[in-house]
C-alpha positions as a Python dict, from the first residue, in 0.01 Angstrom:
ca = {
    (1, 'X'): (0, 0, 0),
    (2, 'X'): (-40, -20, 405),
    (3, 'X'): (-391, -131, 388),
    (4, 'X'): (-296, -523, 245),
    (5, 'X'): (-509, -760, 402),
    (6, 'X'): (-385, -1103, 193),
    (7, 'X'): (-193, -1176, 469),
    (8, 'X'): (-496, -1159, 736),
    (9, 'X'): (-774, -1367, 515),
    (10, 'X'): (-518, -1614, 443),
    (11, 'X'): (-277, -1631, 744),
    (12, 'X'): (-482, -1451, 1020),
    (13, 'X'): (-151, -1245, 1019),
    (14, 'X'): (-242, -840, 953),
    (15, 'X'): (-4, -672, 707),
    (16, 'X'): (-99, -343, 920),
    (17, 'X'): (2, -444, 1248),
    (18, 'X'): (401, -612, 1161),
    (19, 'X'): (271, -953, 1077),
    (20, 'X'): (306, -981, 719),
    (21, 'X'): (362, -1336, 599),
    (22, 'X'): (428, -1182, 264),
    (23, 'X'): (157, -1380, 86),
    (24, 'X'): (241, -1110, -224),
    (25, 'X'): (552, -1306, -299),
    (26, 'X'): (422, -1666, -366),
    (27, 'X'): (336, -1801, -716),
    (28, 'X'): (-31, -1768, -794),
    (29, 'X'): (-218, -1806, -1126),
    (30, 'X'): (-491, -1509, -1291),
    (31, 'X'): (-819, -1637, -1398),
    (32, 'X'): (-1079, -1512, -1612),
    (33, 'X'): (-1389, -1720, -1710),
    (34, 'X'): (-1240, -2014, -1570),
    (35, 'X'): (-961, -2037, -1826),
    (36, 'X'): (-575, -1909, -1717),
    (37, 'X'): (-472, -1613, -1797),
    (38, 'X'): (-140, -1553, -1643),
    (39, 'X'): (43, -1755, -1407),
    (40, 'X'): (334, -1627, -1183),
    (41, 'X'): (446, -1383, -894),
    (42, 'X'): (153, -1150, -1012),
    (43, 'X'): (137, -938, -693),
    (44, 'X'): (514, -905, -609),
    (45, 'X'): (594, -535, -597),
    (46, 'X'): (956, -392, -716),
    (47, 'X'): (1145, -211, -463),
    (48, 'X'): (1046, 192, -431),
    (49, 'X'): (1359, 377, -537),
    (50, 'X'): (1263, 746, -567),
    (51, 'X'): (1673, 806, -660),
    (52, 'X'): (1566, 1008, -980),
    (53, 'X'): (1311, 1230, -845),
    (54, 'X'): (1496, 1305, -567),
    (55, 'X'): (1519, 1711, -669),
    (56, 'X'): (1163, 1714, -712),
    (57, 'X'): (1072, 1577, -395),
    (58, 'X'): (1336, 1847, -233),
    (59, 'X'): (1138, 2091, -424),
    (60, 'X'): (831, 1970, -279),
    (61, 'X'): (920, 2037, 64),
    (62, 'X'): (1101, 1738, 187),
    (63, 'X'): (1359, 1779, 407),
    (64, 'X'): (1444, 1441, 560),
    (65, 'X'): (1439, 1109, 385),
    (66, 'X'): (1446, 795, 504),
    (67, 'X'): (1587, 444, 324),
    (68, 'X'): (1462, 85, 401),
    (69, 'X'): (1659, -63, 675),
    (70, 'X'): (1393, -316, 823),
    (71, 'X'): (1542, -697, 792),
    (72, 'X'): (1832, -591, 577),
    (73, 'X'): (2167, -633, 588),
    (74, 'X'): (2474, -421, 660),
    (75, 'X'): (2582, -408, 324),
    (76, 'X'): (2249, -313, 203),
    (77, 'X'): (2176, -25, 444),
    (78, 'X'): (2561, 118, 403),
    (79, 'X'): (2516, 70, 45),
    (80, 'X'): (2165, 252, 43),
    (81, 'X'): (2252, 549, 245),
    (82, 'X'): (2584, 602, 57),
    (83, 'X'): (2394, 615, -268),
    (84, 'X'): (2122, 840, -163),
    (85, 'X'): (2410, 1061, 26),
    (86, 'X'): (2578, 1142, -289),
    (87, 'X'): (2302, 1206, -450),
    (88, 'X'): (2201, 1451, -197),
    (89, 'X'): (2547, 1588, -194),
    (90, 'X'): (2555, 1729, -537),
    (91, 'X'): (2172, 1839, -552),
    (92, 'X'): (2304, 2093, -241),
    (93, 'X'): (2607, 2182, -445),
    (94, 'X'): (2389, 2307, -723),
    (95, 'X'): (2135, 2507, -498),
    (96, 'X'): (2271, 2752, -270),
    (97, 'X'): (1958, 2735, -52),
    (98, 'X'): (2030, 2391, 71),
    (99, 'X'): (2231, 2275, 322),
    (100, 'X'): (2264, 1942, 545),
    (101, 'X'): (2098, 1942, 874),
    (102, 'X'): (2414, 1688, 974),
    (103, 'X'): (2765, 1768, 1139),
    (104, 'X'): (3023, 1701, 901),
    (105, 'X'): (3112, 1552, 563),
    (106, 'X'): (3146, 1136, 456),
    (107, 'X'): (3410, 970, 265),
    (108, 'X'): (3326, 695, 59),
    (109, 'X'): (3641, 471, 18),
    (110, 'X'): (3390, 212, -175),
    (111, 'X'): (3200, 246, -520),
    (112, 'X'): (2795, 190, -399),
    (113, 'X'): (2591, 61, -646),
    (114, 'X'): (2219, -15, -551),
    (115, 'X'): (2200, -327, -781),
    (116, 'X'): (2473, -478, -606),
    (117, 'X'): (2268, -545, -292),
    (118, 'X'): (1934, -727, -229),
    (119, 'X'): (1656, -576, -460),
    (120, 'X'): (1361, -705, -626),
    (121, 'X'): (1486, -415, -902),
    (122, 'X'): (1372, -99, -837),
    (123, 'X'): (1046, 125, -997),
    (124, 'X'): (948, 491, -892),
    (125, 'X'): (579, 418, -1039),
    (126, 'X'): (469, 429, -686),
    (127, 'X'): (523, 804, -667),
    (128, 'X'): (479, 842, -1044),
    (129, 'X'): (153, 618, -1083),
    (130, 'X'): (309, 462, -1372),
    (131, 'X'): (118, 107, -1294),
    (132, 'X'): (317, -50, -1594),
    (133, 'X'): (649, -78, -1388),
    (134, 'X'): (513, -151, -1014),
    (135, 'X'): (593, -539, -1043),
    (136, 'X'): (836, -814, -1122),
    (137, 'X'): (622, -1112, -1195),
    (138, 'X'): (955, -1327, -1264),
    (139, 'X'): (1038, -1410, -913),
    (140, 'X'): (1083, -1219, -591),
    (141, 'X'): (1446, -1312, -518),
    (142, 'X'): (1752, -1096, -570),
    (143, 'X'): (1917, -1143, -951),
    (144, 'X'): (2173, -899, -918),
    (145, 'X'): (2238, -720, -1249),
    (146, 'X'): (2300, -865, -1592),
    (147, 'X'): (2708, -988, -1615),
    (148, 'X'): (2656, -1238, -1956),
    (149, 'X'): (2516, -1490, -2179),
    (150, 'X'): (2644, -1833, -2186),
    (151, 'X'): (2875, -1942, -2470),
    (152, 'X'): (2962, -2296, -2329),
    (153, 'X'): (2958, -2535, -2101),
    (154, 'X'): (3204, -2831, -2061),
    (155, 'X'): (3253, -3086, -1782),
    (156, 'X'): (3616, -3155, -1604),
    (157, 'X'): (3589, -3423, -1359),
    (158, 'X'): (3379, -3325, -1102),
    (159, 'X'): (3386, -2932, -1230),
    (160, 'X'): (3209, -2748, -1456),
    (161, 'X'): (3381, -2479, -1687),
    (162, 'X'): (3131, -2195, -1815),
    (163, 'X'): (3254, -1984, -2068),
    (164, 'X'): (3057, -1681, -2106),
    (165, 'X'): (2999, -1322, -2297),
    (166, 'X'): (3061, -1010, -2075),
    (167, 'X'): (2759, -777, -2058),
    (168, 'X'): (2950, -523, -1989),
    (169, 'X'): (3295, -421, -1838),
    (170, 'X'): (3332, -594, -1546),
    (171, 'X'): (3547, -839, -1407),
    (172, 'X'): (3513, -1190, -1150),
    (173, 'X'): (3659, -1298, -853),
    (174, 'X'): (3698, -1636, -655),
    (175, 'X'): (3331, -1661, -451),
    (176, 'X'): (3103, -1433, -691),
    (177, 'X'): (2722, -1557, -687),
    (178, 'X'): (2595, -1613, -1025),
    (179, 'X'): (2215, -1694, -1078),
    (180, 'X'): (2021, -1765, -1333),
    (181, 'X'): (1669, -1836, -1462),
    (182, 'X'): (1627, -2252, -1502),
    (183, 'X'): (1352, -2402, -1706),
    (184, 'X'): (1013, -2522, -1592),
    (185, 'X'): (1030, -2854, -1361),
    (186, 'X'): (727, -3044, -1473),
    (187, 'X'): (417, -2802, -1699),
    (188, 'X'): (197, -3034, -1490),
    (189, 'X'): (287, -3056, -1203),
    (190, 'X'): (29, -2975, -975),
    (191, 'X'): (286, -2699, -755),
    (192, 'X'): (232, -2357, -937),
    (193, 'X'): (647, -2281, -838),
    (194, 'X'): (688, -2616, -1026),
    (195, 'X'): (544, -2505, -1366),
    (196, 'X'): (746, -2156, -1387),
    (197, 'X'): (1102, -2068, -1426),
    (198, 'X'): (1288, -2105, -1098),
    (199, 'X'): (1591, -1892, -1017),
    (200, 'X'): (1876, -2110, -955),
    (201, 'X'): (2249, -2009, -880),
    (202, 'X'): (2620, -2146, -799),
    (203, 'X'): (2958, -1985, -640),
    (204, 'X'): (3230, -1919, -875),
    (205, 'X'): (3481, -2165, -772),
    (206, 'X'): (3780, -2009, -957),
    (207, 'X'): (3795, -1781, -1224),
    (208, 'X'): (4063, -1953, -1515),
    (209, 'X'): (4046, -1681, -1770),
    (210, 'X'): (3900, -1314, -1751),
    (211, 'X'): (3918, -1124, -2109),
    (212, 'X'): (3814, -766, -2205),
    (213, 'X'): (3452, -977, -2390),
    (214, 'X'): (3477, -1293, -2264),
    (215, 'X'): (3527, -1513, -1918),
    (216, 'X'): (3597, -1869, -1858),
    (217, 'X'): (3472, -1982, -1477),
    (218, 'X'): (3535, -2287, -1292),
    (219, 'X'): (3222, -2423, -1069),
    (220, 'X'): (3258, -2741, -811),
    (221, 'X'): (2961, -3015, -940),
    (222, 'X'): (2754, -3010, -1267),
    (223, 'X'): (2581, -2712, -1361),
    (224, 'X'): (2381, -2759, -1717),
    (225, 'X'): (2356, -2399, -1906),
    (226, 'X'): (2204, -2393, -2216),
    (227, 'X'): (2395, -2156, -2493),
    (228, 'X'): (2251, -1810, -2472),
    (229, 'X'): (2135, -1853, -2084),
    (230, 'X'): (2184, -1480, -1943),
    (231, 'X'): (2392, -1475, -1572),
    (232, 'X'): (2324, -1210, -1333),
    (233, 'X'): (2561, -1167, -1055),
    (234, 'X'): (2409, -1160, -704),
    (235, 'X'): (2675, -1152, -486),
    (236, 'X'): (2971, -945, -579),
    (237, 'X'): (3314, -1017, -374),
    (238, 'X'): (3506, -744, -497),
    (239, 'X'): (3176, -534, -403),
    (240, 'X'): (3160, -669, -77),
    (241, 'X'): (3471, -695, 60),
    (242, 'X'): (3498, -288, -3),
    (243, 'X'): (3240, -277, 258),
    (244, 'X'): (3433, -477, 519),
    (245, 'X'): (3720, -293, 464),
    (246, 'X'): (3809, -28, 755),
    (247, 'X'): (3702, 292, 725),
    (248, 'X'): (3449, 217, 401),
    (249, 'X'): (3303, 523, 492),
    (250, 'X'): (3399, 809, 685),
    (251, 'X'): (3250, 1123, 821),
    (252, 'X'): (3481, 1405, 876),
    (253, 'X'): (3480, 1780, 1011),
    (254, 'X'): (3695, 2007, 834),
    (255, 'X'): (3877, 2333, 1022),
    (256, 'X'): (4099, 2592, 919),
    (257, 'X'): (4374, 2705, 1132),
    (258, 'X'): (4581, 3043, 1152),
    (259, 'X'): (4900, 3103, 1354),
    (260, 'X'): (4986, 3441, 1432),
    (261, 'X'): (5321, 3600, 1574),
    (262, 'X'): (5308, 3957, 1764),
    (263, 'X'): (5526, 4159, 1921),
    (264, 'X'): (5428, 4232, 2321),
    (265, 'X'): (5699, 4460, 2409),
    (266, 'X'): (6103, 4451, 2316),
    (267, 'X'): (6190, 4062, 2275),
    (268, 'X'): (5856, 3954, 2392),
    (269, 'X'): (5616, 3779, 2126),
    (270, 'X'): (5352, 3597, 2155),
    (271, 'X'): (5218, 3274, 1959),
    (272, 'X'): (4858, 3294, 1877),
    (273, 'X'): (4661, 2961, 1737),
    (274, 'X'): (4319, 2992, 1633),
    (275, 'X'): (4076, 2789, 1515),
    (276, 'X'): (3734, 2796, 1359),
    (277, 'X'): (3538, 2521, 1189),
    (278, 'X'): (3289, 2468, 922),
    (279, 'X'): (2986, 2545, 1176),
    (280, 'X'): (3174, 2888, 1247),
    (281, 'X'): (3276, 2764, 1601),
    (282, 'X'): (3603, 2975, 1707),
    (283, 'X'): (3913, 2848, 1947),
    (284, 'X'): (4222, 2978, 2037),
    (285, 'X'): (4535, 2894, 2231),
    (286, 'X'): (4865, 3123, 2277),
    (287, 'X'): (5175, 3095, 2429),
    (288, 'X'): (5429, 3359, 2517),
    (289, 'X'): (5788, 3342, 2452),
    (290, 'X'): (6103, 3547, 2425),
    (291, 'X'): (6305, 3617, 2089),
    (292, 'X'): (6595, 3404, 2087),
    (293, 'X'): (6898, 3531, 1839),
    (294, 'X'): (7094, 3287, 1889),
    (295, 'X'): (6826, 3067, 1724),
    (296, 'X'): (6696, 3004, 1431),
    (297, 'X'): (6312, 3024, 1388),
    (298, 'X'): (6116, 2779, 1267),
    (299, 'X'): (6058, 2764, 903),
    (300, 'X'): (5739, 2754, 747),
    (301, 'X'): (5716, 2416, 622),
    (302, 'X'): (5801, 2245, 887),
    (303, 'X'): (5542, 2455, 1132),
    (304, 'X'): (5271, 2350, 875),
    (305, 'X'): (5364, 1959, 881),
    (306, 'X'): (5347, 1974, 1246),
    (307, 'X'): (5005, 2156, 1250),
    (308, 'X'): (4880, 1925, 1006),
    (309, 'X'): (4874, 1633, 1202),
    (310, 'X'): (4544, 1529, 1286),
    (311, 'X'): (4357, 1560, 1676),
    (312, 'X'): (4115, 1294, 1534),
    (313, 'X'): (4029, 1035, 1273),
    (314, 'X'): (3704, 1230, 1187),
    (315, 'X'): (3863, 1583, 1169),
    (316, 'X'): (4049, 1693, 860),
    (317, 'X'): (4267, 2057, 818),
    (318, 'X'): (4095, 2237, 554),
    (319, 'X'): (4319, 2551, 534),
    (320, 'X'): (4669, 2701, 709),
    (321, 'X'): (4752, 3041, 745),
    (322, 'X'): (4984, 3203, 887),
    (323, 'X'): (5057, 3614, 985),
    (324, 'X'): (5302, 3828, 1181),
    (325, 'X'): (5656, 3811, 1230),
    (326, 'X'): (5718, 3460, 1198),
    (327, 'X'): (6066, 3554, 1170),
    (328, 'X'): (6078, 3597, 1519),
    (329, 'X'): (5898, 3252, 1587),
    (330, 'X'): (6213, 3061, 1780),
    (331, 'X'): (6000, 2834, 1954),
    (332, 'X'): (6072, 2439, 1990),
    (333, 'X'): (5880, 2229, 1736),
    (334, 'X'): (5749, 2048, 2018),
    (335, 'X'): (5576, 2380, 2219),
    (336, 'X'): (5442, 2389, 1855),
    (337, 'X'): (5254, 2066, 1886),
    (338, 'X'): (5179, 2125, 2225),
    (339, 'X'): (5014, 2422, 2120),
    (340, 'X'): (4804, 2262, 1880),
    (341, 'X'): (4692, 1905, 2096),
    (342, 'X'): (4575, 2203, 2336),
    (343, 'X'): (4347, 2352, 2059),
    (344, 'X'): (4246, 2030, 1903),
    (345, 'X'): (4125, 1915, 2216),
    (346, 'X'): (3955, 2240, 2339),
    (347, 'X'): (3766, 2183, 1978),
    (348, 'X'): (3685, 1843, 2038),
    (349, 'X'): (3537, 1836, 2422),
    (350, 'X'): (3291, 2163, 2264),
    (351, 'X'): (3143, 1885, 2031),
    (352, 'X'): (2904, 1742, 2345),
    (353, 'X'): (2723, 2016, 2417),
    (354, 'X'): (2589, 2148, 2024),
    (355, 'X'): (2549, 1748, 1920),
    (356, 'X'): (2282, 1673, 2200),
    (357, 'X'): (2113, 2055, 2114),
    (358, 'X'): (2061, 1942, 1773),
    (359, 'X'): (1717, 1980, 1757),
    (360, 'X'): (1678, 2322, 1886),
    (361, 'X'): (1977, 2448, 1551),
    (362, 'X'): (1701, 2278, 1335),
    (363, 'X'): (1336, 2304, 1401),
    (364, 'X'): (1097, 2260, 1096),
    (365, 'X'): (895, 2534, 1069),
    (366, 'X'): (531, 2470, 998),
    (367, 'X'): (429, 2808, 859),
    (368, 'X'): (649, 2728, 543),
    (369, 'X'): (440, 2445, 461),
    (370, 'X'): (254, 2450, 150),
    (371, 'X'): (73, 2115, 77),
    (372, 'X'): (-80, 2137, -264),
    (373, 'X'): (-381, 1983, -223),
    (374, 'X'): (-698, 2116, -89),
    (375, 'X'): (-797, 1718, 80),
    (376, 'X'): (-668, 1459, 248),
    (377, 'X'): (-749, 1108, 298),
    (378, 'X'): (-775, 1037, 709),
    (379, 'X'): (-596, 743, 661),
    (380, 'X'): (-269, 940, 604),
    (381, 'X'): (-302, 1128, 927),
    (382, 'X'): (-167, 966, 1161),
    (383, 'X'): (-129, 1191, 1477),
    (384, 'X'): (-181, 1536, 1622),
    (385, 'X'): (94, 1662, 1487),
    (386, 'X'): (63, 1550, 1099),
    (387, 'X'): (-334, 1712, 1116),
    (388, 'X'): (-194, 2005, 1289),
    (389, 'X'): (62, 2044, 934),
    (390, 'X'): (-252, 1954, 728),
    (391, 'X'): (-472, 2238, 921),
    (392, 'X'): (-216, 2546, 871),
    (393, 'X'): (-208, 2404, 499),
    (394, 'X'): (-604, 2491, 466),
    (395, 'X'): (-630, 2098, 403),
    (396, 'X'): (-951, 1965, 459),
    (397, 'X'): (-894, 1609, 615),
    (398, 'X'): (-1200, 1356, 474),
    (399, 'X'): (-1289, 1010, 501),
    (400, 'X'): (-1159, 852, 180),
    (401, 'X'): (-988, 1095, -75),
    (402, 'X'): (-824, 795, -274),
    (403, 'X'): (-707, 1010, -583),
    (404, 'X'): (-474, 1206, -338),
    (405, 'X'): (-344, 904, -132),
    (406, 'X'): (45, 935, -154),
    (407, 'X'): (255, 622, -238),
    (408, 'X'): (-78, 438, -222),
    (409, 'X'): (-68, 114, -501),
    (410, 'X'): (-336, 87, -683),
    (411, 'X'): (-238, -196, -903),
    (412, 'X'): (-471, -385, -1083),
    (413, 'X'): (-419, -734, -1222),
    (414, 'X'): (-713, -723, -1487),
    (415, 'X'): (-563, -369, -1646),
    (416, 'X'): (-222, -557, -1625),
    (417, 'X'): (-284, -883, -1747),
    (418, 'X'): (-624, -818, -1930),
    (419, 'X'): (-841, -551, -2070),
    (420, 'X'): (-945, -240, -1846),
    (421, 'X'): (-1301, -144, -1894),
    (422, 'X'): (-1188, 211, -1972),
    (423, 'X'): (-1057, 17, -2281),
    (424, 'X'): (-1392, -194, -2345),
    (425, 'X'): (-1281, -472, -2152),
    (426, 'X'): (-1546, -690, -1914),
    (427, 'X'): (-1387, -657, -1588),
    (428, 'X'): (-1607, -946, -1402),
    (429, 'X'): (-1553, -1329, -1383),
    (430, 'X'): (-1214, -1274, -1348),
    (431, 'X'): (-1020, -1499, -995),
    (432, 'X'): (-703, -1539, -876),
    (433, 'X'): (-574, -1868, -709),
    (434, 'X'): (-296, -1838, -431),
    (435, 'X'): (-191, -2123, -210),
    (436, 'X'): (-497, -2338, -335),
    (437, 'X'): (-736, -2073, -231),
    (438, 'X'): (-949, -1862, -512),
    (439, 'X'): (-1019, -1491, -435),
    (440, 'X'): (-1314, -1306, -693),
}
């Protein structure tokens, strides 16, 4: 919520300041009266994913959104961006009043897929307040999605051979992560993480049969499955070795280009190329040559292979033209090409000059801001310039307006696990135990 303090009383770590010890993800146990209520990872938040309300947030006034990229991994943030990218890309296609701020366009030569990276799964109930979906009280590790339920199990020397129900369509590979949810250790044990289910998991050693319903997989050791145990997948090879591949994902600029042939005077002509790109920037190169009779001129296809080579992996030809008398066009292929590296490279060298000036093409205007709320809770301003926004918005900043706090958790373990007093429950005598320590 940003104002956690678990981590401070407990670990003399602040939450607020970059030290969480991320006290939220240990086992604890709910109390009420003295007698259990509910034991588990009560307080372990799913990952914000705001993926479906992305239009509405656009229609809010957002015009720059940002993913998690703290501690993760590569695959997770190229995953992540690639996701939200698309999903950006064919809001603007729908709404002619959007555009990208960005140069360019990305290729995705890889399927993303936000379960296939870490997540605790995902709820939007922070932006939603729907309190029913804010945690995952199973465990805080990564699952990975749902691939099967366990038909059999048999043991081959020192292998174990899992046959299994597909999910879904979907096929393994040699090194998939499978996990799993094992049974309680000991219901006594005196280790809270000892009395719950404990997510435990194995490599797929080789896969020795892969049907349209069913799969057979070989694992190195013992692994004891009961019949019906569901597998989730947490580490997908296929998946990730998209991601390592070169060029996963690429961003491109796309040009058009139009060669023109006119007449100077008598036999003299001149060769015109000109460019212009999808920012509306305009370059041009000519050359001047003399008819030649005794030559033929260059044919069209063979003028357009030539211009279609690229100046740069992150340029792609949109569009050729051509116009004039390209009858007359008796030019070597070669002063051709020449023609065009000269162009391409004109283009190119421009690029320095309107990339570091990006900020003056797109300043946010202020006046166009129209916060809907009349107050704001000081602890969301957080500098001159965000009061400054709140101030042309005729919103009154205040001490503590909780009800308009944005992506502020208020999750309560007694409405979750027990009886709100809106509902006629008794909301007092209830503790909760974490790390051997009991917090009213």
């Amino acid at each position: 919520s940003g104002i956690c303090m678990i981590s401070e009383e407990l670990c003399h770590r602040s939450a607020n300041r970059g030290c969480c010890a991320q006290i939220c993800r240990l086992p604890m146990q709910l109390y009420h009266q003295g007698k259990e209520v509910k034991r588990g990872y009560l307080l372990s938040l799913k990952d914000n994913n705001q993926e479906h309300n992305l239009s509405k947030l656009i229609e809010a006034g957002v015009s720059s959104f940002k993913i998690e990229g703290r501690l993760k991994d590569e695959s997770y943030v190229a995953n992540a961006t690639a996701t939200f990218s698309q999903n950006l890309d064919s809001i603007i296609k729908t709404n002619q009043n959007l555009c990208r701020q960005s140069f360019g366009k990305t290729e995705l030569n890889f399927k993303a897929d936000l379960s296939k990276t870490f997540n605790r799964t995902f709820t939007d109930g922070l932006l939603t307040d729907d309190k029913d979906k804010l945690v995952n009280d199973k465990t805080p590790k990564f699952m990975g999605p749902l691939v099967g339920k366990v038909i059999k199990t048999s043991f081959n020397g020192k292998n174990t051979e899992i046959t299994l129900k597909k999910a879904s369509k979907l096929n393994f590979a040699n090194g998939d992560g499978l996990t799993y949810f094992a049974p309680p250790q000991d219901l006594h044990a005196q280790k809270i993480e000892n009395t719950i289910e404990s997510v435990q998991g194995f490599r797929c050693n080789n896969v020795l049969s892969d049907l349209d319903n069913t799969a057979t997989l070989q694992v190195y050791g013992k692994v004891k499955l009961a019949q019906g145990t569901s597998l989730y997948r947490n580490v997908d090879i296929k998946f990730e070795e998209s991601l390592k591949q070169k060029n996963f994902a690429l961003r491109t600029i796309f040009y058009k280009l139009k060669l023109e042939v006119t007449n100077l005077k008598d036999d003299d002509y001149r060769c015109t190329l000109s460019l212009i790109d999808e920012y509306q920037h305009k370059f041009e190169s000519s050359l001047d040559f003399t008819f030649d009779a005794s030559q033929s001129p260059l044919i069209e296809d063979k003028i357009a292979s030539t211009l279609s080579k690229k100046g740069s992996i992150y340029t792609r030809l949109e569009k050729l033209t051509f116009k004039g008398e390209l009858e007359k066009l008796t030019l070597k292929i070669s002063q051709v090409n020449a023609l065009r590296k000269e162009l391409l490279t004109k283009w190119l060298e421009s690029f320095e000059t309107p990339l570091n000036k990006l900020d003056e093409y797109y300043q946010f205007d202020l006046t166009k801001v129209n916060y809907p709320c009349k107050t704001i809770d000081k602890r969301l301003v957080l500098n001159a310039q965000a009061l400054k926004i709140y101030e042309m918005s005729a919103c009154k900043v205040e001490d503590q307006t909780e009800h308009n706090c944005v992506l502020t958790s208020k999750y309560c373990l007694v409405r979750q696990y027990g009886k709100c007093s809106k509902e006629g429950g008794k909301v007092s005598d209830y503790s909760l135990v974490i790390g051997g320590k009991t917090f009213k």
